[in-house]
N, C-alpha and C positions, 0 to 999 in steps of 0.2 A: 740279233744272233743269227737268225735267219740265210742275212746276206752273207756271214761270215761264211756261215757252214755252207752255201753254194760254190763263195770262192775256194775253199780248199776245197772242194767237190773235183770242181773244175779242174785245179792244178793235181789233183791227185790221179794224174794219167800222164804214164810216160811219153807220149805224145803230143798231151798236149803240152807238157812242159817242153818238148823240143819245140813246137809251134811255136812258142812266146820265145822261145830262145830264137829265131830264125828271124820275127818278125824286130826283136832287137835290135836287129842290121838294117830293116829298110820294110816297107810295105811291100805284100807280095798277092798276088792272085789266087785264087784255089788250085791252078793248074801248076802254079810253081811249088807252089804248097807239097800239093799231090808227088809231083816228078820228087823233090828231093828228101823227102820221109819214103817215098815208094810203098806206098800205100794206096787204096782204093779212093776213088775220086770222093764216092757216098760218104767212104769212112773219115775222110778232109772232110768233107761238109760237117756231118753229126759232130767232129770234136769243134771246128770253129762255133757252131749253135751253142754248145754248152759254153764254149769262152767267153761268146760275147751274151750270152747269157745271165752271164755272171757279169758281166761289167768289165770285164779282163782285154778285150779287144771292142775295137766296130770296126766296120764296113765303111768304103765309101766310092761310089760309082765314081769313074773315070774313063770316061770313052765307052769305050765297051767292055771294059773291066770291070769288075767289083775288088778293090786293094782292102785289104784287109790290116789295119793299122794297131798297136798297141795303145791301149785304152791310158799312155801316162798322164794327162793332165784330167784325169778323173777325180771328179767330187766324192765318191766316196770312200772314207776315211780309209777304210781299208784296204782297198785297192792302192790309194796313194801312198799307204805303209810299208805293203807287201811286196810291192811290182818292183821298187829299185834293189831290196835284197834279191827278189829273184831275178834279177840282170846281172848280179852281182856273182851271183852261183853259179857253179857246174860250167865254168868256164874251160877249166881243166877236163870235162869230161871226154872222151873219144866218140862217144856219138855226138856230140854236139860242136865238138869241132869238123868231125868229118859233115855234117851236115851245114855248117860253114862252109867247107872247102865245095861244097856241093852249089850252095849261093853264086857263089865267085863265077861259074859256069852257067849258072841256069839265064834261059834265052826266053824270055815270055813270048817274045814273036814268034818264035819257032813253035814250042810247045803247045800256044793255043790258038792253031792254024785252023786248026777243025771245027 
């Protein structure tokens, strides 16, 4: 019961539900992450901890990146239950399309120059 109650933990932040909505499209960096939620880099970081926390996302280094991937062929049961209705959701929403539309632009080269 445990793990249940972390996953809706997790998912019960509107941000991080727009993360897992973004990271739907493609794997993204913290910095991409950050630019199109426009949100503080820290405050990226703390929600991705609790996601992949929970089993809902990981990480995985590439170059000098950390891409941050949607956790779908996960073992557990839950995760593998919950994760396609929540793909399936809030497709209609306006923040979550605008933050689509935000994807379509966002430049990792550019962004994480510094």
């Amino acid at each position: 019961m445990e793990k249940l109650v972390k996953i809706f933990k997790a998912l019960g932040d509107k941000n991080r539900l727009r993360i897992v909505k973004i990271l739907q499209q493609r794997s993204l960096c913290v910095c991409e992450i950050t630019s199109i939620l426009e949100l503080a880099t820290s405050t990226v970081s703390a929600h991705l901890s609790i996601l992949k926390e929970a089993d809902i996302i990981f990480d995985h280094k590439t170059g000098k990146w950390v891409d941050y991937h949607l956790n779908i062929g996960s073992n557990n049961i839950f995760i593998s239950g919950l994760l396609p209705l929540i793909l399936d959701w809030l497709n209609d929403d306006e923040q979550v399309k605008s933050d689509r539309e935000k994807l379509k632009t966002t430049d990792r080269i550019e962004l994480c120059k510094a």
